[in-house]
N, C-alpha and C positions, 0 to 999 in steps of 0.2 A: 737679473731683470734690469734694464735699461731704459729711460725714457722718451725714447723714438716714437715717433708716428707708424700707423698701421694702415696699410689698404690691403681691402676684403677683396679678392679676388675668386672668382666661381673653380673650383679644381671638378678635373674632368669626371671621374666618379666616385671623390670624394666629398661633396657638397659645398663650404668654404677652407680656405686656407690666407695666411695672412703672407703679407709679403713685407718686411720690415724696410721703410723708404727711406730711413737713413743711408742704408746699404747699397741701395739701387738710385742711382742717376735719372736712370729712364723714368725710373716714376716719380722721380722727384720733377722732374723737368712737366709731364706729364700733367702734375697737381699745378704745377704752374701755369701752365699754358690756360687749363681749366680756368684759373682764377683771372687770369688777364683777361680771358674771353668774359668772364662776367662783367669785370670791369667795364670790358668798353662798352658792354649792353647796355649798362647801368648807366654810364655817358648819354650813349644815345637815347635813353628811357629821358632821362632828366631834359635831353634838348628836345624832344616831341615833347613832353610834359611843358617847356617854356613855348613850344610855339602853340598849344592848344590854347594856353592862358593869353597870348596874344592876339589871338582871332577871338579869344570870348570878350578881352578886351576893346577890338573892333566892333564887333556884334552891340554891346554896349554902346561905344559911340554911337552907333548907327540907328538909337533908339530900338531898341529890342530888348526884350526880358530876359535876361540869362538864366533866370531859372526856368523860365516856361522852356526855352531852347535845352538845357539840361533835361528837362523831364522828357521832351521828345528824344533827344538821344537817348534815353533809357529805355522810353519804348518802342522806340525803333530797333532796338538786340532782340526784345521780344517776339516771341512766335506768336501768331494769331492769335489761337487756343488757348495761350499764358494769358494774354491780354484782355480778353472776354471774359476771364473767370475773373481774374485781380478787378478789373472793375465791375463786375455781377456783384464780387462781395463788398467793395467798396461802396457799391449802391443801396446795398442791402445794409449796413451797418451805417449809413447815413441817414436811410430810412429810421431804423432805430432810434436812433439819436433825435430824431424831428429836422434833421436838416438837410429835406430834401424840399 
């Protein structure tokens, strides 16, 4: 037994079989590709990620509440139906509380 990497590969009516990547090029190159392609995603996650912080930056300048603007963006992914219930019980457990 040897310490090489393994990829599971589907065999046609055998269920899994392993294909040892030391041995094989193709899948070595293969795994590589995979992971550069994450890489650059990751790149580009992190420069959308700098330029959101920069318009919230802006937004800010411009006298506005970044959290009130954050909590709209949160409820703006919401569906209708999500939103009228999360706040029914928000209402309802404020009531509780006396702080309505």
């Amino acid at each position: 037994m040897h310490d090489a990497a393994f990829v599971f590969e589907p065999a046609a009516a055998e269920g899994w079989m392993t294909k040892d990547i030391a041995d094989s090029g193709v899948a070595a190159e293969e795994l590589k590709q995979f992971v550069e392609r994450i890489e650059r995603l990751e790149e580009e996650k992190k420069a959308l990620a700098d330029d959101i912080k920069d318009v919230f930056a802006e937004l800010k300048g411009r006298g506005f509440d970044t959290k009130a603007v954050r909590q709209i963006l949160r409820i703006r992914k919401q569906d209708r139906a999500e939103r009228q219930e999360e706040e029914a019980i928000l209402e309802l457990y404020m009531n509780a509380l006396g702080m309505s």
